[in-house]
C-alpha positions, 0 to 999 in steps of 0.5 A: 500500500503506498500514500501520496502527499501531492505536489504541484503538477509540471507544464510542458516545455512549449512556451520557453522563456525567451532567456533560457538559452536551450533547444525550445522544442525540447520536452526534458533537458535532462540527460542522467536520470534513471527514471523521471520522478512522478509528478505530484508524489512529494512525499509517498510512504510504500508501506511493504517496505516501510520507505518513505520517499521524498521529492519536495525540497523542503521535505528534504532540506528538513530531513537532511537537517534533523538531528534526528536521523542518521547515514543509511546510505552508502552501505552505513549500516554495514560499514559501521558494523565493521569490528575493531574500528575506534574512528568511524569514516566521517561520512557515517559519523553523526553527532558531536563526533561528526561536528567535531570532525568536519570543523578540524578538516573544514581548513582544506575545503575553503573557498580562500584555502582552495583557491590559495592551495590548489588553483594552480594545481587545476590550472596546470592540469588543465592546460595539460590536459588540453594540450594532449586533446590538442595533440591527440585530437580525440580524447575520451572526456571520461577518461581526461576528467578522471585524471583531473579529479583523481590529481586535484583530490589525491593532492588534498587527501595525500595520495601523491607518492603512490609506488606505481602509476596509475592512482585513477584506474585502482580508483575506478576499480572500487566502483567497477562491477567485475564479476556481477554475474551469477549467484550462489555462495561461489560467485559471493566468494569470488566477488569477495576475492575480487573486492578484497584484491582491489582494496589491497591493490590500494592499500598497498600501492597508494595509501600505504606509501603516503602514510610513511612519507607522512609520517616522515613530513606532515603535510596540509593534507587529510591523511596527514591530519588523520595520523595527528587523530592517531587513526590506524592505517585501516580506518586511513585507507577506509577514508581514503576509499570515502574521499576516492568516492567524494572527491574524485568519482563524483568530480570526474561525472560532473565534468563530463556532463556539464562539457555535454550539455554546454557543447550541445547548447552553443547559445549558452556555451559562448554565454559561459565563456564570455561570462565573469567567474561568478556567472559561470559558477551560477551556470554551473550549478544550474548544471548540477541542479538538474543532473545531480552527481548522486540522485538519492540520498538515505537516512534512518530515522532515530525517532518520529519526524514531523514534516508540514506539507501543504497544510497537512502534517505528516509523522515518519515514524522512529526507524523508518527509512527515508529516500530522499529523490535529489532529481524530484527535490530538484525539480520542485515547483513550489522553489525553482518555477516553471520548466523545472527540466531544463537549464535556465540560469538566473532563475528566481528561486523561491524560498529561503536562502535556496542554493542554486543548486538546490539539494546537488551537495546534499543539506545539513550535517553531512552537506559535501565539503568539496562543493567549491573545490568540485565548482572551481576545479570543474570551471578551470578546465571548461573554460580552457576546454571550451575555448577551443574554438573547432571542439566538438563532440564526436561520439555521444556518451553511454549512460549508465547508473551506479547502485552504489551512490546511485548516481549516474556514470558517462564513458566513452565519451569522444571529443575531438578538435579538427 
């Protein structure tokens, strides 16, 4: 049995205002989704498997900011259950050990440490990168912004002396299916070989190497602050698995889909590259809002919830699980307006201090604390990228969906200079 709390209805695309800079006769600009969110389902309570799910932004940014609710997403039920840890990942810390936690890393993700620390960084990557594109004249844009995002986020968490090459590829093998098929106890067993194998390929090659050298000379970076912590080398590879998921994977998505939809739309292309930095950052986020990077987000509730709706006040009772759609809670009505499925930065939104990227970071407690650093990053390469005046794409991405951040994956996606 399932409840719905209506929402507003969405119209139809035909009647574009005239400043949105896209295709007009386009019903959804959206391109990631892995389903389209029911219009009108707000909040829905699916009985038979005690999930309640949440579409409506305020419904969200209420839950994601409740001191009453806990991770229950990203495997946090079984990563907290993992025997002898002293110091849970901190993205399945709660409470004053989690406040406490993200104040003393919060020094390596200002917007002023950022851009002191790391723009540099990007900038000479990027210019890197394009000039292989230019030698080359085709590159895979997947494989290009993983290197970037794998560079940029290694050197903010300290994995920079790594033994052999090839940090983003044993990155990439975390979130690589392998041997999904079949069932039974040998397939698990195998699987479990599988993982084991890539964990200690990381552990080994990467993270081992930067702890020594580390401990030899601390560094501003996360792995040197997590020694001063007097965490063990197993809780280090845990948070550097975390940070591999955060940092890089998530980047590199972005990238990719920001590229695609600014080379398809040419009007908003050159708006970007004529735009000063904060426009660019707005278009940006406008970006994300629709195509957010991790498209659910878990929690568990640590005792009853009152949300108000409409009018009408709604209890999520203590222990129930909570699905909260970024791509529905994005697409609000009530806060973004009209044509809620395509990019129209400079939108007016409607509410209280609204990002313009609505709920893309997440809220609260556990709001990502590399959203300037994934912003920026991504801005210093696209405008270098894009600048290339014959650049074009040459094939179209494949599209496919992770379980795991239940986000979307684009490979093999061909771009090319003439």
């Amino acid at each position: 049995m399932q409840k719905t709390i209506e929402g507003a209805t969405e119209q139809g695309a035909n009647d574009m205002p005239a400043r949105c800079p896209i295709d007009h006769s386009a019903i959804s600009q959206q391109k990631t989704p892995k389903l389209i969110e029911p219009v009108g389902a707000a909040i829905e309570y699916d009985e038979a498997a005690n999930i309640w799910h949440v579409r409506s932004f305020e419904a969200a940014r209420t839950i994601l900011r409740s001191p009453n609710t806990k991770q229950a997403g990203f495997n946090a039920e079984l990563i907290t259950r993992i025997p002898g840890q002293q110091n849970t990942p901190i993205l399945y810390q709660e409470g004053k050990v989690h406040q406490q936690q993200r104040k003393q890393t919060a020094r390596f993700f200002t917007p002023k440490a950022v851009s002191d620390n790391y723009r540099q960084l990007m900038e000479n990557l990027s210019d890197e990168l394009v000039r292989k594109l230019k030698r080359k004249k085709e590159v895979d844009l997947s494989k290009l912004s993983m290197r970037l995002a794998v560079r940029v986020a290694g050197e903010i968490v300290g994995l920079t002396d790594s033994r052999i090459p090839g940090l983003d590829r044993r990155i990439e093998a975390f979130f690589d299916g392998g041997f999904e098929q079949g069932t039974g106890k040998l397939s698990e067993k195998i699987r479990a070989i599988w993982s084991q194998r890539k964990m200690f390929n990381f552990f080994y090659l990467d993270v081992k190497p930067a702890i020594e050298a580390r401990k030899r000379n601390p560094k501003q970076d996360v792995i040197s602050h997590l020694l001063e912590q007097k965490y063990s080398e197993v809780e280090i590879l845990t948070e550097c698995v975390t940070y591999g998921a955060a940092g890089m994977i998530t980047t590199r998505e972005f990238i990719s889909v920001a590229a695609w939809h600014l080379l398809e739309q040419p009007e908003l292309r050159q708006r970007y590259l004529a735009a000063p930095e904060e426009e660019r950052y707005a278009i940006l986020h406008e970006i994300l809002r629709l195509e957010p990077i991790v498209g659910n987000l878990q929690r568990r509730a640590t005792t009853d919830i009152t949300l108000k709706h409409n009018g009408e006040e709604i209890t999520i009772p203590n222990n129930a699980m909570i699905n909260i759609h970024l791509h529905g809670s994005n697409s609000d009505e009530k806060v973004v307006g009209d044509y809620p499925r395509v990019i129209c930065p400079g939108r007016e939104l409607q509410g209280d201090k609204v990002p313009e990227m609505l709920m893309s970071f997440g809220d609260g407690v556990h709001r990502c604390p590399g959203a300037y650093v994934a912003i920026q990053e991504t801005d210093i390469f696209l405008t270098r990228l894009l600048a290339l005046p014959t650049l074009h794409i040459k094939q179209k991405p494949k599209v496919s969906w992770s379980d795991l951040v239940t986000g979307y994956e684009i490979r093999d996606f061909l771009i090319a200079v003439d």
